[in-house]
C-alpha positions as CSV (number, residue, x, y, z in Angstrom):
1,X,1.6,-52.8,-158.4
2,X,1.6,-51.5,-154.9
3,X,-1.5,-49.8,-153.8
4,X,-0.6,-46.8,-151.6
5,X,-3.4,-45.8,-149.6
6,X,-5.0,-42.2,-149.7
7,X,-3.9,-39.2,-146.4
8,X,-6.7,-40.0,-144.1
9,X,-7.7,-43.4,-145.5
10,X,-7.8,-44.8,-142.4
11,X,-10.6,-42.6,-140.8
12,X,-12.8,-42.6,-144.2
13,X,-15.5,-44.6,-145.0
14,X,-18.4,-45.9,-143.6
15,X,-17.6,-49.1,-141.8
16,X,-17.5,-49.1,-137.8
17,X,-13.6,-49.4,-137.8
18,X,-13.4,-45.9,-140.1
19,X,-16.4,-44.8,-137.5
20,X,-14.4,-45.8,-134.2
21,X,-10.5,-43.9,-135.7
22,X,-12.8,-41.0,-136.6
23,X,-14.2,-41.0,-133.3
24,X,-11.0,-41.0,-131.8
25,X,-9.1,-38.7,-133.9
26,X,-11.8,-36.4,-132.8
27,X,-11.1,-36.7,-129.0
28,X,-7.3,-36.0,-129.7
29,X,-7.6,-33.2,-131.2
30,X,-10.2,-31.7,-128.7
31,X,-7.8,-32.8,-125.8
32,X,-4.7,-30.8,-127.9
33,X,-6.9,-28.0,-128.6
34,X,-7.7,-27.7,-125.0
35,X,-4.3,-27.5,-124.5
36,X,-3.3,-25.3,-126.5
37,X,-5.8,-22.8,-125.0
38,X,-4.7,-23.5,-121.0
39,X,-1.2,-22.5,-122.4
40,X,-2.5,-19.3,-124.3
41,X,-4.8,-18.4,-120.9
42,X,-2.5,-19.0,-118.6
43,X,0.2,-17.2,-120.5
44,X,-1.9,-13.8,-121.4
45,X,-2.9,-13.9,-117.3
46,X,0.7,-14.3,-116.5
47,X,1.8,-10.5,-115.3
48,X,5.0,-8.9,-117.6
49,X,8.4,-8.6,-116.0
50,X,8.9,-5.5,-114.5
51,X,11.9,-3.6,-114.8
52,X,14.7,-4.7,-112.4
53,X,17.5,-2.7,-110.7
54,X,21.4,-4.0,-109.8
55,X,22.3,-3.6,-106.2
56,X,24.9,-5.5,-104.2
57,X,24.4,-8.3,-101.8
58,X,26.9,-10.6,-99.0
59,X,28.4,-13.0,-101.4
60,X,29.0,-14.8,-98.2
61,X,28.4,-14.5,-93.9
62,X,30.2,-10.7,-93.0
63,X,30.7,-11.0,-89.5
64,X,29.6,-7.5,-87.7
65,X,33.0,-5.2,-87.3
66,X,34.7,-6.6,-90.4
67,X,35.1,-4.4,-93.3
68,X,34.5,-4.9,-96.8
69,X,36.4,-6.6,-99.5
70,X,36.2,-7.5,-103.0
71,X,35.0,-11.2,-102.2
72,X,32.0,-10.1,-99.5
73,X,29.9,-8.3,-102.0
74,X,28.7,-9.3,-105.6
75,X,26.1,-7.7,-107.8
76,X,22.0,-8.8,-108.2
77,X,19.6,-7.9,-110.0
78,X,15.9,-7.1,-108.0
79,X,12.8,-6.0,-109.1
80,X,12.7,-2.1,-108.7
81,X,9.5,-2.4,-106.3
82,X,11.2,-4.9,-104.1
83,X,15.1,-2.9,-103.6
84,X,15.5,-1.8,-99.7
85,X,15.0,1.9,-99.3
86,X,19.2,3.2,-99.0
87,X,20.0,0.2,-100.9
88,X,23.8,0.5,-102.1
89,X,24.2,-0.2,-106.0
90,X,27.8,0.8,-106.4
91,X,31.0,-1.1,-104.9
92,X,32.4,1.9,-104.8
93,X,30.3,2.8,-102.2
94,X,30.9,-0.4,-100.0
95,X,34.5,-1.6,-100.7
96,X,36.3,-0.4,-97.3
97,X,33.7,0.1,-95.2
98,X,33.0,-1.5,-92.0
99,X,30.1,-3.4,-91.5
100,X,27.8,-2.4,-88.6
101,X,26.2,-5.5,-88.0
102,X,26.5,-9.1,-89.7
103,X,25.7,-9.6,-93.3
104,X,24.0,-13.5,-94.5
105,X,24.8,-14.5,-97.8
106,X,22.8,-12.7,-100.5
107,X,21.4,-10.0,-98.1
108,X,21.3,-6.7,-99.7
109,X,23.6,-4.2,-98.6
110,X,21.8,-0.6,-97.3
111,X,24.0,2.3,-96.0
112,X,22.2,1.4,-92.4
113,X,24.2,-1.4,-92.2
114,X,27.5,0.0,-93.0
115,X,29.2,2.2,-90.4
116,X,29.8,6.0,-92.5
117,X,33.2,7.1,-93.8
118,X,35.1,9.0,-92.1
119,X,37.5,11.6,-94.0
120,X,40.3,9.8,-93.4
121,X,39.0,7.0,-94.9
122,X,40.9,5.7,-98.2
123,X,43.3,8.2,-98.0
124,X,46.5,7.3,-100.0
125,X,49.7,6.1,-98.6
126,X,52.2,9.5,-97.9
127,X,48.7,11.4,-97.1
128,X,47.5,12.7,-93.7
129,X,43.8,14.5,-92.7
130,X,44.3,18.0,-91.4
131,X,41.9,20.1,-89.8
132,X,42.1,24.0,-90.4
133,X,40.0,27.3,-89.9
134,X,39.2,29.5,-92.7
135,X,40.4,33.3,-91.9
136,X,36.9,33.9,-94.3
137,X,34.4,31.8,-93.2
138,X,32.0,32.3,-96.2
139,X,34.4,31.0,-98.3
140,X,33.8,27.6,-96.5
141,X,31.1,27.9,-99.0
142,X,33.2,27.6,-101.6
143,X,34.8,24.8,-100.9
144,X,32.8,21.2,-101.8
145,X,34.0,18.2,-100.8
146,X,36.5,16.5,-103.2
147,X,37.9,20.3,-104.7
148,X,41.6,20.6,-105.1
149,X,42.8,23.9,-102.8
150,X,45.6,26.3,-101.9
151,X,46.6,27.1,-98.9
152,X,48.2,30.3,-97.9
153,X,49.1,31.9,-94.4
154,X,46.9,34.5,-93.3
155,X,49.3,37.0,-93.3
156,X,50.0,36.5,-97.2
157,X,53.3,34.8,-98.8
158,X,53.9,32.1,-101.0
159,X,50.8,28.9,-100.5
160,X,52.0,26.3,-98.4
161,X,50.2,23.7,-99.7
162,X,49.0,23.9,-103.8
163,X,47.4,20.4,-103.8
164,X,44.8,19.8,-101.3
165,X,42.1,18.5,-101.5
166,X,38.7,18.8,-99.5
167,X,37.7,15.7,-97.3
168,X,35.2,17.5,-95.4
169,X,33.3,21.0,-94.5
170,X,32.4,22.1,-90.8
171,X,28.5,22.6,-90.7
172,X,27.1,26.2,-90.8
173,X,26.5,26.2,-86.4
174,X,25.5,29.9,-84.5
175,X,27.0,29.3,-81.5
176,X,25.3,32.0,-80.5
177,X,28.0,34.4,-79.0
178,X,27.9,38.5,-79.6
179,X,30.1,39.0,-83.0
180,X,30.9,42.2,-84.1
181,X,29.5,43.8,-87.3
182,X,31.2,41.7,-90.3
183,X,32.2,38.8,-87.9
184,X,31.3,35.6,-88.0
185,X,31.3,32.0,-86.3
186,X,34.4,30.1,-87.3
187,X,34.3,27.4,-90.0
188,X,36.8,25.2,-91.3
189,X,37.9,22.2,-93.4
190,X,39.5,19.0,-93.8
191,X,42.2,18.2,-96.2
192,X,44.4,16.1,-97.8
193,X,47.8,16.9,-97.5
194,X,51.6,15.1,-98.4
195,X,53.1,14.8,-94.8
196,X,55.3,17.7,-96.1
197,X,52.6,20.3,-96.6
198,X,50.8,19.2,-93.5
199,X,54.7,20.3,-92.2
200,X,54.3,23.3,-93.8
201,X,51.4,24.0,-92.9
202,X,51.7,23.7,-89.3
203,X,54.9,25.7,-89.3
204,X,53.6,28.7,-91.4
205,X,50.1,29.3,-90.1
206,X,51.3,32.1,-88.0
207,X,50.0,31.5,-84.7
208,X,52.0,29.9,-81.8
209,X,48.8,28.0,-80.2
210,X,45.3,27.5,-81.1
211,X,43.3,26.8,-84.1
212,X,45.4,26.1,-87.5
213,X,43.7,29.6,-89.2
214,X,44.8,29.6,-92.7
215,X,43.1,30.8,-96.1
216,X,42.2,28.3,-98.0
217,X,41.4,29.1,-101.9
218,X,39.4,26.5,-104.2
219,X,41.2,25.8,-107.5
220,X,38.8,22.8,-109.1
């Protein structure tokens, strides 16, 4: 019959070879031990992730002047402590606009380094910018960028234009003239028009030179 020896056989006993394996299995297991514990140390001193944010980066050299396209820009994730101050997380927010000055490949994009919209920026094909005063200044007020407006001569009569929409508001500025009780400095708007109701518009205003004064209703 085959003898099969015992687990641990080897390092029983009391001769010197069963003295010298015991000796050794006891190193081994002291070196694996003190292993284990450099891992555990060095893992319970290592710091947590902190929470990251996405913001968008060159996904190649931008040469200063060029403007933005789908291919220049890609998304990244940093951590929240280390995103630029103005950093720009949306593409929506970069996609057409120039760059002010060159971009290296996975620099972070920051609205310092992009030139500013202007209101005519993006504007459809068929659409024009057109400046006009409001006959009511204080209803400038009314008006945020991106609402959907009327616009109607001053002397009353059908609108002339029933959809456009606000690009931009002229600033509240005193110019610091003498205005007469209920006046008020003149404040106007930017819109959106079809090249027809910029036609319209122009014609029905009501005033042969000078400022395009027309009264200009929010609807949404």
């Amino acid at each position: 019959m085959t003898h099969i020896p015992r687990p641990f056989s080897l390092v029983t006993g009391s001769g010197r070879r069963a003295q010298w394996r015991r000796r050794v299995l006891r190193r081994v297991l002291s070196a694996g031990l003190a292993a284990c514990a450099v891992v555990l140390a060095t893992s319970a001193a290592r710091p947590a992730a902190g929470p990251t944010v996405l913001v968008l980066v060159a996904a190649r050299e931008v040469p200063a002047g060029a403007v933005l396209a789908d291919g220049d820009v890609r998304p990244a994730r940093v951590p929240g402590g280390a995103a630029q101050p103005g950093a720009i997380t949306s593409p929506s927010e970069a996609l057409g606009r120039r760059v002010a000055a060159g971009l290296v490949t996975g620099e972070a994009l920051t609205a310092s380094r992009l030139v500013p919209r202007a209101a005519v920026d993006g504007l459809p094909p068929g659409r024009v910018a057109l400046h006009v005063v409001a006959a009511d200044p204080a209803s400038v007020d009314l008006l945020p960028v991106g609402a959907t407006a009327r616009v109607y001569p001053v002397a009353g009569g059908p609108p002339l234009a029933v959809g456009a929409r606000v690009l931009a508001v002229d600033p509240a500025v005193t110019t610091g003239g003498a205005l007469l009780p209920g006046e008020s400095d003149p404040r106007g708007v930017v819109l959106s028009l079809s090249v027809a109701e910029a036609d319209a518009v122009l014609r029905g205003h009501g005033a042969l030179d000078g400022p395009v004064t027309v009264t200009v209703v929010g609807t949404g």
